[in-house]
C-alpha positions in Angstrom: 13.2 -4.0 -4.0 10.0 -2.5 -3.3 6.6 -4.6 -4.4 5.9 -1.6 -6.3 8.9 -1.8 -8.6 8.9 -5.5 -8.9 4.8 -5.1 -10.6 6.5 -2.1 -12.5 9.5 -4.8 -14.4 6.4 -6.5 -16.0 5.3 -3.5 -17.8 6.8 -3.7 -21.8 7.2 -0.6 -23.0 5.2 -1.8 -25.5 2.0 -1.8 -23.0 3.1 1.7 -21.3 3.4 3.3 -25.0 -0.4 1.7 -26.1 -1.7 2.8 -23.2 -0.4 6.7 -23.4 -2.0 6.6 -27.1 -5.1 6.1 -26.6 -5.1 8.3 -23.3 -2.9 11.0 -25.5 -0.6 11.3 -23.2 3.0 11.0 -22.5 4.6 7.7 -21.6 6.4 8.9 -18.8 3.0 9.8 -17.1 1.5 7.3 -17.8 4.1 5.1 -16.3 3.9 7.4 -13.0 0.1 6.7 -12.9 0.6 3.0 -13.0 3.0 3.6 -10.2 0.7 5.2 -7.8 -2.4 3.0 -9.0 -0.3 -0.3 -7.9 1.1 1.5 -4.5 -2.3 2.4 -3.8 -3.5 -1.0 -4.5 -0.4 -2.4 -2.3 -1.7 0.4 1.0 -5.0 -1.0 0.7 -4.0 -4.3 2.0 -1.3 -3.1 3.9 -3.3 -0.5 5.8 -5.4 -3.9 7.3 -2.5 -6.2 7.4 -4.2 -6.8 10.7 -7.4 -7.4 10.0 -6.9 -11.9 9.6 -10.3 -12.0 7.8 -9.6 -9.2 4.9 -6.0 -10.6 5.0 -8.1 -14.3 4.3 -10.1 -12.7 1.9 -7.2 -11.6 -0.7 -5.2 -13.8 -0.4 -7.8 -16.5 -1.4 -8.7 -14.1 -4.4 -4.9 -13.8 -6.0 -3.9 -16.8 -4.9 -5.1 -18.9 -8.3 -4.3 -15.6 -10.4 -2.9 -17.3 -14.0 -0.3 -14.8 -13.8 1.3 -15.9 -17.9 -2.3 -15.4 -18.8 -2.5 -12.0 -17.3 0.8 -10.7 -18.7 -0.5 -11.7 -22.7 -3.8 -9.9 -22.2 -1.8 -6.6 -20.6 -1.2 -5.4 -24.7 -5.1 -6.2 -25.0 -6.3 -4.1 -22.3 -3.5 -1.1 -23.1 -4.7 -0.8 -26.5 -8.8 -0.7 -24.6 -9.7 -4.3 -26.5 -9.6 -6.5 -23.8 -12.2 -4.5 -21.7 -14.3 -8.3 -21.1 -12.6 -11.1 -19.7 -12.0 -13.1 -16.4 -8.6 -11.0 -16.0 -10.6 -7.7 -16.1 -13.2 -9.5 -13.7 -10.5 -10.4 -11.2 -9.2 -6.6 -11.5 -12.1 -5.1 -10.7 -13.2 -7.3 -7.9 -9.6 -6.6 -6.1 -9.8 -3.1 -6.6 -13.1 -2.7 -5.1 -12.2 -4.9 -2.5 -9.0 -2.9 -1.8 -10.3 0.5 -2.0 -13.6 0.1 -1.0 -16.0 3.3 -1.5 -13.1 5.7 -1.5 -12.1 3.9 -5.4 -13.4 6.6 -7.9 -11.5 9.7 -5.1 -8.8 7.8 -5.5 -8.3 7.4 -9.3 -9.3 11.3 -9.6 -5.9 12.1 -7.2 -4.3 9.6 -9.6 -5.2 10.6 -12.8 -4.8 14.6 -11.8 -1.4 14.0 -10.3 -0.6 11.9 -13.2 -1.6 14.9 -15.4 -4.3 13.0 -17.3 -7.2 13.7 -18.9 -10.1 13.5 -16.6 -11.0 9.5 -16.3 -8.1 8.3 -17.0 -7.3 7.3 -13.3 -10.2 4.5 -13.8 -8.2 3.5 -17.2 -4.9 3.2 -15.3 -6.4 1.1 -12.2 -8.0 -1.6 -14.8 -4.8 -2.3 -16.1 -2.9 -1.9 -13.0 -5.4 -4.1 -11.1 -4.8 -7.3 -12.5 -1.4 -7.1 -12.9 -1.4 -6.9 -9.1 -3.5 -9.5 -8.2 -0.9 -11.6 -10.9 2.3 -10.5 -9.1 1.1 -11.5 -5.7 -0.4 -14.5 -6.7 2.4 -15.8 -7.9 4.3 -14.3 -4.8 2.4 -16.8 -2.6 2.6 -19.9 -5.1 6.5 -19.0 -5.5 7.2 -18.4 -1.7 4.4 -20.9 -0.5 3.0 -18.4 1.5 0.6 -18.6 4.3 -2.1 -15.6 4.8 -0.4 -14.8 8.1 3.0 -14.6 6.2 1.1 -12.9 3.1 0.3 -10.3 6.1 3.5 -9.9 7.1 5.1 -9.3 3.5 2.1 -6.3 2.9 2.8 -4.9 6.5 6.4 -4.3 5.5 5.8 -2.9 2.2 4.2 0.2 4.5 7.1 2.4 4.4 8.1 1.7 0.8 5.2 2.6 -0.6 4.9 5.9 0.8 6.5 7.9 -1.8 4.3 6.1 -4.8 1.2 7.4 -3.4 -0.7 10.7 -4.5 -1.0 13.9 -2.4 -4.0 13.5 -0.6 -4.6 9.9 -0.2 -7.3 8.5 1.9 -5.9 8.3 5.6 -8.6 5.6 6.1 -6.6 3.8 2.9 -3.0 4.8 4.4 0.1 2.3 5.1 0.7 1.7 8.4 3.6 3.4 9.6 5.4 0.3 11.9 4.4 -2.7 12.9 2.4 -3.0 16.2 5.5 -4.7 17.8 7.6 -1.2 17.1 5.1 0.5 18.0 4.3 -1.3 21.9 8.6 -0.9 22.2 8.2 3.1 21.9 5.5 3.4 24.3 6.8 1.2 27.0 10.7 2.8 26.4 9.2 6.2 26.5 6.6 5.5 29.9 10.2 4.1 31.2 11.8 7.4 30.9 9.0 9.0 32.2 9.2 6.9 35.4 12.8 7.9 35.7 11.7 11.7 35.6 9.1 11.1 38.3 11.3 9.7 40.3 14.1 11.8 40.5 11.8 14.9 40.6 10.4 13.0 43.9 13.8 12.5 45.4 15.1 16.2 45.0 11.7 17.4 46.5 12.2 15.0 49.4 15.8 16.3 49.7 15.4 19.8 49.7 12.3 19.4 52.3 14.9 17.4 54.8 18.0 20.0 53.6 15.3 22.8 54.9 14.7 20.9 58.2 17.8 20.9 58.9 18.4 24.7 58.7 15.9 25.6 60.5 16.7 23.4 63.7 
């Protein structure tokens, strides 16, 4: 199951419901926003799985998350009372972190795709935020992962991702599409082949220049 989902399970439809009221909109988009705010969240450290620092840097920030404690003020922040607290502090710092100056383009593409009201993609990341940096902290307590390992499970959440995100996504902000490994195969497989072709184009050249030779002696 993709990471995406799994956030997606905590949701009551209690929270989803609260939420849609006080945006005035439908549950059902509401829910589809939340989607594509948590996949973007999930791309953000997926697209720089790579990069050991940022990696460093995330994992020390969700790694503590009190997830139980996040989960009871998820009703709070839905209905818009919970708008000051450590939870919403951790949210915002992650999402910032995550999406770095392209944040407010991409809660627009959210919240327009999502057919909200204009602002509501800002609404849907503060809840969605927090209840990411919950999940994967207790992903890493759970598992006992390491930072490189941490890596390694956002790297592969690339591809599953993909069809969460909004048209028009940040390429800078985009999954990766394989790993590096996959990616090293094809090139070498494919510089292989086009060894191959040299060298058979080089050996019917050679063998029509002798063929020639001949027929003329």
């Amino acid at each position: 199951m993709a990471i995406v989902d799994s956030i997606m399970n905590l949701l009551t439809r209690q929270v989803t419901s609260s939420l849609a009221e006080r945006l005035g909109a439908s549950p059902l988009d509401v829910q589809m926003g939340l989607g594509s705010s948590i996949a973007a969240l999930v791309a953000g450290i997926s697209s720089r799985a790579g990069d050991a620092g940022f990696v460093t840097q995330v994992f020390q920030m969700v790694k503590g998350a009190d997830t139980q404690k996040i989960l009871e003020m998820l009703p709070s922040l839905a209905s818009g009372t919970g708008t000051s607290s450590p939870v919403v502090e951790l949210g915002s710092k992650l999402s910032t972190l995550l999406l770095r100056g392209q944040q407010s383009q991409v809660e627009d593409l959210i919240g327009d795709q999502s057919g909200l009201a204009a602002g509501a993609g800002g609404e849907l990341m503060s809840l969605a935020a927090p209840l990411t940096a919950g999940f994967l902290g207790h992903q890493i307590r759970d598992s006992g992962l390491t930072p490189s390992a941490f890596a390694d499970l956002m790297r592969h959440e690339a591809v599953k991702i993909r069809g969460f995100l909004p048209l028009g996504f940040p390429r800078i902000l985009s999954p990766v599409s394989a790993p590096p490994s996959l990616t090293t195969k094809k090139v070498a497989a494919g510089e292989g082949i086009g060894r191959k072709v040299g060298y058979t184009l080089v050996g019917l050249l050679i063998l029509a220049l002798m063929t020639w030779l001949v027929l003329r002696a």
